[in-house]
CHARMM-style PDB file with segment names, atoms N, HN, CA, C and O in Angstrom:
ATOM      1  N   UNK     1     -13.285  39.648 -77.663  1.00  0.00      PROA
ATOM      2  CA  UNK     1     -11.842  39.687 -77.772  1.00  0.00      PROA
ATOM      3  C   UNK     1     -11.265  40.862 -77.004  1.00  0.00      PROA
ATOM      4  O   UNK     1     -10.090  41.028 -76.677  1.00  0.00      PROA
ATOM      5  N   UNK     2     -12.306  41.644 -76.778  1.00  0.00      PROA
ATOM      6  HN  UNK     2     -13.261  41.510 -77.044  1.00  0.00      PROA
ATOM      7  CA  UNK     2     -11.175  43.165 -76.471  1.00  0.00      PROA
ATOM      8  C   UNK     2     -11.465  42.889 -74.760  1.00  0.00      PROA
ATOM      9  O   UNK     2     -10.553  43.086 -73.957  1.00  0.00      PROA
ATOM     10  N   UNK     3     -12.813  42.419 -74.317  1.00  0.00      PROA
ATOM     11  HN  UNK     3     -13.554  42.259 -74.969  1.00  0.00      PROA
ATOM     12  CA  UNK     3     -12.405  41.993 -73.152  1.00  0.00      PROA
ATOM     13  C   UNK     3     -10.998  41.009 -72.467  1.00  0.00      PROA
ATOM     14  O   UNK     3     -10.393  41.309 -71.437  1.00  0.00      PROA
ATOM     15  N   UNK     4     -10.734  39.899 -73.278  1.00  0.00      PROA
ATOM     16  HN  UNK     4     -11.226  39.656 -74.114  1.00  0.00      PROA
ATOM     17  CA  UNK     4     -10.187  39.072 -72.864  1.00  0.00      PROA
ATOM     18  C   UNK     4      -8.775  40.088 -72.872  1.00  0.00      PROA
ATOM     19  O   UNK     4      -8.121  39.708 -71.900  1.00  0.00      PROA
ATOM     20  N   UNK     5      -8.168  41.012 -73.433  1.00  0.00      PROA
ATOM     21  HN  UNK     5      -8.699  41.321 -74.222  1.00  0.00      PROA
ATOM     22  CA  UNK     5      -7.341  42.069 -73.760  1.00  0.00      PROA
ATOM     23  C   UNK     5      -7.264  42.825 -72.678  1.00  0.00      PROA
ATOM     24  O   UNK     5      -6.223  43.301 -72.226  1.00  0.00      PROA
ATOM     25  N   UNK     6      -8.548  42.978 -72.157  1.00  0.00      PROA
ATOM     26  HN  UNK     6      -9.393  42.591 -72.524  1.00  0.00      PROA
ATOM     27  CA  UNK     6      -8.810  44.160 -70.884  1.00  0.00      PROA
ATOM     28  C   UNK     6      -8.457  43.030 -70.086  1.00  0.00      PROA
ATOM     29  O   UNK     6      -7.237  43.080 -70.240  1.00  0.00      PROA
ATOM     30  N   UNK     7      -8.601  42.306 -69.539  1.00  0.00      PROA
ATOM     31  HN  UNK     7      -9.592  42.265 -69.414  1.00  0.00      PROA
ATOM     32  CA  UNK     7      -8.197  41.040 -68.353  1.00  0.00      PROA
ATOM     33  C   UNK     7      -6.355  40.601 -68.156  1.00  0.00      PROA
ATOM     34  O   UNK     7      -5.537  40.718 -67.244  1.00  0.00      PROA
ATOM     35  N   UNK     8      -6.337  40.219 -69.149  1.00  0.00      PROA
ATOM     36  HN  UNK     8      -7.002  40.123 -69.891  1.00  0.00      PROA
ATOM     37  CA  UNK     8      -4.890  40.371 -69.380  1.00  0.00      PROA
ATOM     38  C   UNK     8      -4.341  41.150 -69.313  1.00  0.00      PROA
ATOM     39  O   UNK     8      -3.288  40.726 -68.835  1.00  0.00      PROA
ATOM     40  N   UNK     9      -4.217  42.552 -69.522  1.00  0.00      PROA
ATOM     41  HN  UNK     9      -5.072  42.896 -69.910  1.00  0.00      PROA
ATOM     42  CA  UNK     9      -4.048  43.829 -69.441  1.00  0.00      PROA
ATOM     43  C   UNK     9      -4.108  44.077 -67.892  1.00  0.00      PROA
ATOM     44  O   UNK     9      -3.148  44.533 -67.272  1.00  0.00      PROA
ATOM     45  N   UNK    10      -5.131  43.792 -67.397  1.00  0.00      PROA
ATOM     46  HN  UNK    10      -5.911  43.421 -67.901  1.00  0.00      PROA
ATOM     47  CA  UNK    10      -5.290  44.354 -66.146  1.00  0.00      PROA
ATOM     48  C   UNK    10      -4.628  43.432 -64.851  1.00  0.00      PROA
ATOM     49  O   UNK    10      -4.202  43.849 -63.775  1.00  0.00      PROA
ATOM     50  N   UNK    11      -4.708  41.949 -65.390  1.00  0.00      PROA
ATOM     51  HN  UNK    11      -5.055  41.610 -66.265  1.00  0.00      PROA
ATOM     52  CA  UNK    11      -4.336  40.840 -64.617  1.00  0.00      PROA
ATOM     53  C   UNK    11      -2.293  41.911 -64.697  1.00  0.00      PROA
ATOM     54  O   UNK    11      -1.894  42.586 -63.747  1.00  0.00      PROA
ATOM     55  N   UNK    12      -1.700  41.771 -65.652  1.00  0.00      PROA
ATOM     56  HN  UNK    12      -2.024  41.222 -66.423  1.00  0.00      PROA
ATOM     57  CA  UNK    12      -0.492  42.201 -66.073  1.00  0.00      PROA
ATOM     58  C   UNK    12      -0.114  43.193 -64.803  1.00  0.00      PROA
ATOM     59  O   UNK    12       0.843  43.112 -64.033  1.00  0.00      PROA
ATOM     60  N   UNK    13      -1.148  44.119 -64.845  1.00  0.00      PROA
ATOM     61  HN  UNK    13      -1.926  44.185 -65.471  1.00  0.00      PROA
ATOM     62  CA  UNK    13      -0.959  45.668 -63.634  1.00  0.00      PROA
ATOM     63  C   UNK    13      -0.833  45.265 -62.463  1.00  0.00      PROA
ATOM     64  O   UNK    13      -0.001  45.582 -61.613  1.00  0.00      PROA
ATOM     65  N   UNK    14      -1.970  44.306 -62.410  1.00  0.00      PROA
ATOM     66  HN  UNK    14      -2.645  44.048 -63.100  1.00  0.00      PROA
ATOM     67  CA  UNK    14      -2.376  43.578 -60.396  1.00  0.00      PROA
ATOM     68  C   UNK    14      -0.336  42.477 -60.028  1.00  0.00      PROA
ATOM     69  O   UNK    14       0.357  42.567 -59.015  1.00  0.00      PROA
ATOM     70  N   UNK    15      -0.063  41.664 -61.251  1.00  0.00      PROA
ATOM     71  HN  UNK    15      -0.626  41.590 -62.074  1.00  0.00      PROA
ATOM     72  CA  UNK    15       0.957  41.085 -60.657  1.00  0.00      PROA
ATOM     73  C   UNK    15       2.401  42.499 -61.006  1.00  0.00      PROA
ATOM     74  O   UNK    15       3.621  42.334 -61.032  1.00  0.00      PROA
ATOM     75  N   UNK    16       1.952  43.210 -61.124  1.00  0.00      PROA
ATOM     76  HN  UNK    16       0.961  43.344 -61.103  1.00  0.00      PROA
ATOM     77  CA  UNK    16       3.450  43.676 -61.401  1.00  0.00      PROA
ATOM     78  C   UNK    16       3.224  44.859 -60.289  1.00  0.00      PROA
ATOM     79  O   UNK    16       4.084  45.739 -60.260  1.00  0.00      PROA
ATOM     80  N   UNK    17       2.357  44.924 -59.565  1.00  0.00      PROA
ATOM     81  HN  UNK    17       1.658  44.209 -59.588  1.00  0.00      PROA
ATOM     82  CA  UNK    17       2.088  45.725 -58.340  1.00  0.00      PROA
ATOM     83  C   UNK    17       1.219  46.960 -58.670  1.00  0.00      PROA
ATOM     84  O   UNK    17       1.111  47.781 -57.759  1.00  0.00      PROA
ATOM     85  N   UNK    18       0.712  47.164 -59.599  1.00  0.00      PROA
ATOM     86  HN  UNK    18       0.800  46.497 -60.338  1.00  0.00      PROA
ATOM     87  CA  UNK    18       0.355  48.362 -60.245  1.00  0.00      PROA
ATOM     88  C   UNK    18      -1.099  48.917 -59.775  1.00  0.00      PROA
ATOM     89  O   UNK    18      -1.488  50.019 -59.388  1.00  0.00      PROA
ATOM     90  N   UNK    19      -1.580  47.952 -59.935  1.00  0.00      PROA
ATOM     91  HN  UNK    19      -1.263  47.057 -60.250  1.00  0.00      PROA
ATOM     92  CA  UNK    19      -3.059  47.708 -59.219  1.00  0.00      PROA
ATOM     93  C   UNK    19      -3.218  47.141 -57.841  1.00  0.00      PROA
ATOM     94  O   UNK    19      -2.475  46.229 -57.478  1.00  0.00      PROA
ATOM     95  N   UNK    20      -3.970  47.538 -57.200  1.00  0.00      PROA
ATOM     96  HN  UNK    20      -4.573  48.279 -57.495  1.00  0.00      PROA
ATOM     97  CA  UNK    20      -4.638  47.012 -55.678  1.00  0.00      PROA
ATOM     98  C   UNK    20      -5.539  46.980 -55.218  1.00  0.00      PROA
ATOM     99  O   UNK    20      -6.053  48.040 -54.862  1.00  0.00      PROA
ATOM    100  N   UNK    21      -6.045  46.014 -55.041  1.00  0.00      PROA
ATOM    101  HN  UNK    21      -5.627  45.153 -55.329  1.00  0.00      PROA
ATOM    102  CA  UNK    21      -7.812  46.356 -54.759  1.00  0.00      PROA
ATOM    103  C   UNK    21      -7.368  46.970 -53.308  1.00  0.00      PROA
ATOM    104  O   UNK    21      -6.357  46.915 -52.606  1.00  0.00      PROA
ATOM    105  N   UNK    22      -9.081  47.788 -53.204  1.00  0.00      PROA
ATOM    106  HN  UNK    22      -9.902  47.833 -53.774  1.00  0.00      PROA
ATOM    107  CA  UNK    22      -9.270  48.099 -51.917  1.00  0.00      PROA
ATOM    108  C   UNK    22      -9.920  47.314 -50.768  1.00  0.00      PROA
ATOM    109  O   UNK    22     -11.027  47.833 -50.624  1.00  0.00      PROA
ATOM    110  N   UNK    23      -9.793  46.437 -49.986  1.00  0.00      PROA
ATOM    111  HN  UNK    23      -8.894  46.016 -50.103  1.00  0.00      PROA
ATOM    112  CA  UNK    23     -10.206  45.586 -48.965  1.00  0.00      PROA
ATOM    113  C   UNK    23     -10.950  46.701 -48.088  1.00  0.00      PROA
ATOM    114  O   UNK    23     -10.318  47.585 -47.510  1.00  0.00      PROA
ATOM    115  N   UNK    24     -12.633  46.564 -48.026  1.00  0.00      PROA
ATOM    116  HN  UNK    24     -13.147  45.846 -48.496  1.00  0.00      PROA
ATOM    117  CA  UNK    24     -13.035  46.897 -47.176  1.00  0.00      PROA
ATOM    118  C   UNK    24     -13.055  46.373 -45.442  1.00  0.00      PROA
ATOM    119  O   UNK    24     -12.912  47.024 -44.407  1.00  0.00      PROA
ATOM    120  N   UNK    25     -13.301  44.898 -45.694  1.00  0.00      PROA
ATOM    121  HN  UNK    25     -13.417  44.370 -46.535  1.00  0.00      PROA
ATOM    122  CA  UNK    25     -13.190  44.458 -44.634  1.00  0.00      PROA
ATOM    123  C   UNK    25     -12.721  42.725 -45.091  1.00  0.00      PROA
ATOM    124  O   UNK    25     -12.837  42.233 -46.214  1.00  0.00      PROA
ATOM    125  N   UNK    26     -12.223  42.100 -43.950  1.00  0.00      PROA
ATOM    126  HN  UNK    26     -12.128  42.500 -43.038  1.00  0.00      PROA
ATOM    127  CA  UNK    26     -12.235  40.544 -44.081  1.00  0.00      PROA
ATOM    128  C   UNK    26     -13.109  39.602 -43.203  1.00  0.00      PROA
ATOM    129  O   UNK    26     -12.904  39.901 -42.027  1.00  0.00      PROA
ATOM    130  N   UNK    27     -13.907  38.691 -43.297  1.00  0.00      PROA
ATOM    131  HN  UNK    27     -14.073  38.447 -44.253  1.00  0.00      PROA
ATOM    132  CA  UNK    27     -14.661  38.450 -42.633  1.00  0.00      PROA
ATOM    133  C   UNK    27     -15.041  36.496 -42.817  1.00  0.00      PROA
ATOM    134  O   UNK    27     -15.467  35.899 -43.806  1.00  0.00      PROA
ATOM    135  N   UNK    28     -14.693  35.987 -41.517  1.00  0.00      PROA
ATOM    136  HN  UNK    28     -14.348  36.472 -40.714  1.00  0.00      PROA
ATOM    137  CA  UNK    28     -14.221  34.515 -41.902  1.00  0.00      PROA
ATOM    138  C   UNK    28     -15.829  34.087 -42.338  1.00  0.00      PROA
ATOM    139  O   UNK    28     -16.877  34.725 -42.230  1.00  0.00      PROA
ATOM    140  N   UNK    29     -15.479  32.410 -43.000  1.00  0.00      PROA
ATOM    141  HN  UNK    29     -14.628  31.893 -43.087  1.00  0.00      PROA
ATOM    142  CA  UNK    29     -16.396  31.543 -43.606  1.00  0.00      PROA
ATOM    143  C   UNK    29     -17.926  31.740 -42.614  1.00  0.00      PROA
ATOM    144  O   UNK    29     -18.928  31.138 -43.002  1.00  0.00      PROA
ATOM    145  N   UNK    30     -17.978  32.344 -41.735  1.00  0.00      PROA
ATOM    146  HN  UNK    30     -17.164  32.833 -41.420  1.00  0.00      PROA
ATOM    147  CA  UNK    30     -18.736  31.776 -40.566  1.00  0.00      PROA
ATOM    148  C   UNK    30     -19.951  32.901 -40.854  1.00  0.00      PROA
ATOM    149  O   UNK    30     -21.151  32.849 -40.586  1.00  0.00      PROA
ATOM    150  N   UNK    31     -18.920  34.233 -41.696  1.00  0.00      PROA
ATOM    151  HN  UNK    31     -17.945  34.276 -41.914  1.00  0.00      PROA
ATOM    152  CA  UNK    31     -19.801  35.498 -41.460  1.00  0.00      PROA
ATOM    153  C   UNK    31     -20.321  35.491 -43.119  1.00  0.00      PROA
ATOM    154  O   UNK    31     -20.646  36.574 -43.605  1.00  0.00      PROA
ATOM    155  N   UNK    32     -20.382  34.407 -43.857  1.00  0.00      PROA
ATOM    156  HN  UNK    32     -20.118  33.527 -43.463  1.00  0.00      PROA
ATOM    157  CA  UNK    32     -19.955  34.517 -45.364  1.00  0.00      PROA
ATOM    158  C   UNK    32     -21.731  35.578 -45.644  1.00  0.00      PROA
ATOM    159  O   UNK    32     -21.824  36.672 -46.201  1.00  0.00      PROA
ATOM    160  N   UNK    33     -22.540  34.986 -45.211  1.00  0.00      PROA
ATOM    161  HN  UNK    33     -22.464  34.098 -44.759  1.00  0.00      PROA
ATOM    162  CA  UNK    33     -24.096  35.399 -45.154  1.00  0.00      PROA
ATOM    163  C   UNK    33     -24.109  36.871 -45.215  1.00  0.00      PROA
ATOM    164  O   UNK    33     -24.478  37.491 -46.213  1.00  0.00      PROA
ATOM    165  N   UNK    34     -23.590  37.554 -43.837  1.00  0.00      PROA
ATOM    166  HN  UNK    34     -23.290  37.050 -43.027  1.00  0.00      PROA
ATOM    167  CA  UNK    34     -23.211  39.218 -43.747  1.00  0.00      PROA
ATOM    168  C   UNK    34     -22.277  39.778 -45.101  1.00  0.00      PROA
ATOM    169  O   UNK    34     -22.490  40.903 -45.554  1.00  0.00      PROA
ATOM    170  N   UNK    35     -21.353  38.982 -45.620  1.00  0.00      PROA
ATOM    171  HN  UNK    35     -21.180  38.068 -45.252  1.00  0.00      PROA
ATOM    172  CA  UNK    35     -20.456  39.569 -45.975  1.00  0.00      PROA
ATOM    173  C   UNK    35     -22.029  39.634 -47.496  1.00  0.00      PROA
ATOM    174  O   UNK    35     -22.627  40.695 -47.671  1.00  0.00      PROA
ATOM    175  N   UNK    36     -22.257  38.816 -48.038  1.00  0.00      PROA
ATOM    176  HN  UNK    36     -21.771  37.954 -47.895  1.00  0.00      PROA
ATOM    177  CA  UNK    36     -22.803  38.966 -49.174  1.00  0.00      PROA
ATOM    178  C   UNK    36     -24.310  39.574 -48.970  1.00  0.00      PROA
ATOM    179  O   UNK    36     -25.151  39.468 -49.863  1.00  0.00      PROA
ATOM    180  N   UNK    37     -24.583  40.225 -47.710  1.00  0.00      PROA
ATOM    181  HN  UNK    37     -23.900  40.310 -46.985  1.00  0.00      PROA
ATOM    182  CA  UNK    37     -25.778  40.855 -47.421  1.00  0.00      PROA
ATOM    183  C   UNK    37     -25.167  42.194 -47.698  1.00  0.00      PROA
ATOM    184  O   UNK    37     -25.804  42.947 -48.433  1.00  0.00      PROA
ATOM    185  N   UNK    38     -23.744  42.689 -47.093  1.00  0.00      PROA
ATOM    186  HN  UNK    38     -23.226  42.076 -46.495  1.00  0.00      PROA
ATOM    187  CA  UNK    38     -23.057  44.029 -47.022  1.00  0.00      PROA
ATOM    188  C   UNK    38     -23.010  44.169 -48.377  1.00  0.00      PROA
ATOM    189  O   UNK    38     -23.317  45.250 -48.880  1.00  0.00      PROA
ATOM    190  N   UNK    39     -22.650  43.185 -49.087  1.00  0.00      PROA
ATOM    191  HN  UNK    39     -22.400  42.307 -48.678  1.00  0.00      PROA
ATOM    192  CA  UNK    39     -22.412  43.760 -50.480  1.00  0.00      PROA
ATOM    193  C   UNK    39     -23.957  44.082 -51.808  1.00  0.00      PROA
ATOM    194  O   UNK    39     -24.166  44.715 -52.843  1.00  0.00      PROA
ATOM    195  N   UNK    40     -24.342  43.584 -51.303  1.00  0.00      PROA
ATOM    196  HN  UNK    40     -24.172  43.069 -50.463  1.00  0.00      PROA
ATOM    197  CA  UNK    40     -26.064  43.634 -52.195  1.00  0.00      PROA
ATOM    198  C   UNK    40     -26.717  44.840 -51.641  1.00  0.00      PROA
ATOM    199  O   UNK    40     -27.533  45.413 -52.363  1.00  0.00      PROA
ATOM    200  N   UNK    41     -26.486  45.277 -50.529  1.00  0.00      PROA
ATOM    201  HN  UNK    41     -25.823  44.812 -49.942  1.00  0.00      PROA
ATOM    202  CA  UNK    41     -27.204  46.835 -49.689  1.00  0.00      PROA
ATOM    203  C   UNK    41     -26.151  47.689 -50.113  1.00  0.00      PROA
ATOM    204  O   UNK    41     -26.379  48.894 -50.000  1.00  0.00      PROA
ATOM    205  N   UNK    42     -24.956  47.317 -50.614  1.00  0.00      PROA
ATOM    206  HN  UNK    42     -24.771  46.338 -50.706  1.00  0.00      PROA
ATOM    207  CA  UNK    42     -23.843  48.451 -51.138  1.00  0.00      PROA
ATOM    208  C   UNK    42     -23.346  49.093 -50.062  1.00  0.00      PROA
ATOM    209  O   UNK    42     -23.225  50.318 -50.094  1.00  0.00      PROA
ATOM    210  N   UNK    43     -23.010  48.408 -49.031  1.00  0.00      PROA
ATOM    211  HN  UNK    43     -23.107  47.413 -49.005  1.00  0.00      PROA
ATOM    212  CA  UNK    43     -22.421  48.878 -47.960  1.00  0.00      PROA
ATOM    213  C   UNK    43     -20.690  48.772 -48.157  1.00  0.00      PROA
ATOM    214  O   UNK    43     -19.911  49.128 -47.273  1.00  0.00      PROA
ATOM    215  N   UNK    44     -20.375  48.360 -49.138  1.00  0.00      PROA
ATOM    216  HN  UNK    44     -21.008  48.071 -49.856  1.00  0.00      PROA
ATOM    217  CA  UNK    44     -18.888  48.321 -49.158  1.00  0.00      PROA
ATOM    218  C   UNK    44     -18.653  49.163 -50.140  1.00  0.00      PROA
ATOM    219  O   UNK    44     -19.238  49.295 -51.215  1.00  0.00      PROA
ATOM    220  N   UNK    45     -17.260  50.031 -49.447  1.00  0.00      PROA
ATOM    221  HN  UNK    45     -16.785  49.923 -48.574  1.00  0.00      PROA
ATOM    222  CA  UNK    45     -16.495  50.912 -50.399  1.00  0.00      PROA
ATOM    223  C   UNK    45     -15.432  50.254 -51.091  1.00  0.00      PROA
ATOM    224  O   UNK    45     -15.155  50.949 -52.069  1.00  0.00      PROA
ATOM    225  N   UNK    46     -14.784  49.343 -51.044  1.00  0.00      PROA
ATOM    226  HN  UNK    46     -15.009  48.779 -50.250  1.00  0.00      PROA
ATOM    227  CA  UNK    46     -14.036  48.040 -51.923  1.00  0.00      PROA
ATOM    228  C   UNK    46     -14.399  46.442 -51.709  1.00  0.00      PROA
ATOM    229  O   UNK    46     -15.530  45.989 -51.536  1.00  0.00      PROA
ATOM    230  N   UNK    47     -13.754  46.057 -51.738  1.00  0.00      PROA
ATOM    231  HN  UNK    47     -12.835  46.425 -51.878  1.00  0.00      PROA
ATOM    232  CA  UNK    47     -14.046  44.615 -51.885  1.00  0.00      PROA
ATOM    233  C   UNK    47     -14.033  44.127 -50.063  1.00  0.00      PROA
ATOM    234  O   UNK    47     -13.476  44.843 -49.231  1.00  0.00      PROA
ATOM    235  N   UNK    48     -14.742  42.813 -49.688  1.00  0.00      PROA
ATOM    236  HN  UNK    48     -15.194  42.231 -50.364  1.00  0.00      PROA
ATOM    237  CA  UNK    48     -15.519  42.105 -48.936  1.00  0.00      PROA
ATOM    238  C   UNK    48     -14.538  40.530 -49.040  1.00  0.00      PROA
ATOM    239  O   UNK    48     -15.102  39.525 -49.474  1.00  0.00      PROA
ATOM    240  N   UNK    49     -13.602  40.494 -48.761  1.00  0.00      PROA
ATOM    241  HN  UNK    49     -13.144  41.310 -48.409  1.00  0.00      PROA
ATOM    242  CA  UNK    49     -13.028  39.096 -49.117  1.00  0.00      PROA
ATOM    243  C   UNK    49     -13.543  38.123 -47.133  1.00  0.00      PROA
ATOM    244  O   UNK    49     -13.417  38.438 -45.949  1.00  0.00      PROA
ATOM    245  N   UNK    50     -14.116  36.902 -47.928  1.00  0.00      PROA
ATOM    246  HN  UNK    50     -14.218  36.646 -48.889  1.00  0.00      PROA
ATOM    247  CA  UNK    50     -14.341  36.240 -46.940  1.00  0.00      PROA
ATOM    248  C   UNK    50     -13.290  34.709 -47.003  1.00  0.00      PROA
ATOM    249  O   UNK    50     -13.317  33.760 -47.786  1.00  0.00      PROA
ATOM    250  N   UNK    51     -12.459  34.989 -45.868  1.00  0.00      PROA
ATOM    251  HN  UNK    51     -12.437  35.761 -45.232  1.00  0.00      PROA
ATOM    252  CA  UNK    51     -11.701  34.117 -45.532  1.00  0.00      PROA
ATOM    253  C   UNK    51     -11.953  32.325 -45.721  1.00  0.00      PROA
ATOM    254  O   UNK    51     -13.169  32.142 -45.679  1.00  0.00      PROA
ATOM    255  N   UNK    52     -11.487  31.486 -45.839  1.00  0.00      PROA
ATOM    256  HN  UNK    52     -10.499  31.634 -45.873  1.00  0.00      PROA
ATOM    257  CA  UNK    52     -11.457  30.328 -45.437  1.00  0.00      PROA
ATOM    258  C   UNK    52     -10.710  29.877 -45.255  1.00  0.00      PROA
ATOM    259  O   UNK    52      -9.855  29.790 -46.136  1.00  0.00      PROA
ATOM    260  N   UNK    53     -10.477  29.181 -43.790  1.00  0.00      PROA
ATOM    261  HN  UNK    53     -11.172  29.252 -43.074  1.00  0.00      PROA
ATOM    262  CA  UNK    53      -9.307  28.415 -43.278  1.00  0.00      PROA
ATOM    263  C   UNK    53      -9.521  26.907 -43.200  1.00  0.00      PROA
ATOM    264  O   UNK    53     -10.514  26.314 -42.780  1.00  0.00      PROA
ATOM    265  N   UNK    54      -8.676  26.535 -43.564  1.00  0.00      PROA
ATOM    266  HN  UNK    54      -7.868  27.016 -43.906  1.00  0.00      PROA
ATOM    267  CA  UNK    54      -8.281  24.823 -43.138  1.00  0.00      PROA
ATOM    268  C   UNK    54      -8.567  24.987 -41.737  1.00  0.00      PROA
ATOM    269  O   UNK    54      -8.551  25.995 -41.030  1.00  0.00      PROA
ATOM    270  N   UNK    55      -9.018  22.939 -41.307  1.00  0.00      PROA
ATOM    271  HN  UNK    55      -9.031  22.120 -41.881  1.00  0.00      PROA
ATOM    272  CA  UNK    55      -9.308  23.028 -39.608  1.00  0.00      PROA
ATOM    273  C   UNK    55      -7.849  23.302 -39.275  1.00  0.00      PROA
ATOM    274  O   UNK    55      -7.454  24.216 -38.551  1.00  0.00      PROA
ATOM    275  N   UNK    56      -7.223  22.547 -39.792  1.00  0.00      PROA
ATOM    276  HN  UNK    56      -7.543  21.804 -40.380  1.00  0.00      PROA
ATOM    277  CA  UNK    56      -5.532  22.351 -39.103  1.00  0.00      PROA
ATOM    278  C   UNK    56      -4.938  23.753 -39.146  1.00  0.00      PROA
ATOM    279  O   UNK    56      -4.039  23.802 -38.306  1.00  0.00      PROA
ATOM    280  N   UNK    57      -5.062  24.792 -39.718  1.00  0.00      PROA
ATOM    281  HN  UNK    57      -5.793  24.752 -40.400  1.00  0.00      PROA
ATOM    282  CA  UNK    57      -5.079  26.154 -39.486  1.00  0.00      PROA
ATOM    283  C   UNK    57      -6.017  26.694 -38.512  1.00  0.00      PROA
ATOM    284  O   UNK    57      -5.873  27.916 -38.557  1.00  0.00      PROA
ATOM    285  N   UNK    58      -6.437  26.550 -38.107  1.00  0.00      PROA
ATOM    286  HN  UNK    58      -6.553  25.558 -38.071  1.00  0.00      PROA
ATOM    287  CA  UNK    58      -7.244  26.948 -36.644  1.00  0.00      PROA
ATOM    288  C   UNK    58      -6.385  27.154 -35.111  1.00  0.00      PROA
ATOM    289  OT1 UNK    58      -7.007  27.439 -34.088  1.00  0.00      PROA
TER     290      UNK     58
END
């Protein structure tokens, strides 16, 4: 229960601007392999978001 409290709580901070993750890098669908190799060797100082685009976004 006190988790689900901490989530909500924290979800609350992230939409009201309060919170921000830190984006280390972005890295499309293609690199998804690197991106989750960087993160298991602890090469990232925040978060690793790997893109995916629609073809028709291309």
């Amino acid at each position: 229960r006190q988790h689900a409290a901490n989530v909500r709580q924290l979800l609350q901070w992230f939409v009201a601007g309060s919170v921000r993750p830190e984006i280390t890098e972005q890295l499309g669908l293609e690199q998804a392999t690197q991106a989750l190799l960087r993160f298991s060797q602890r090469e990232a100082k925040g978060k690793i978001v790997v893109r995916i685009v629609a073809e028709s976004e291309t």
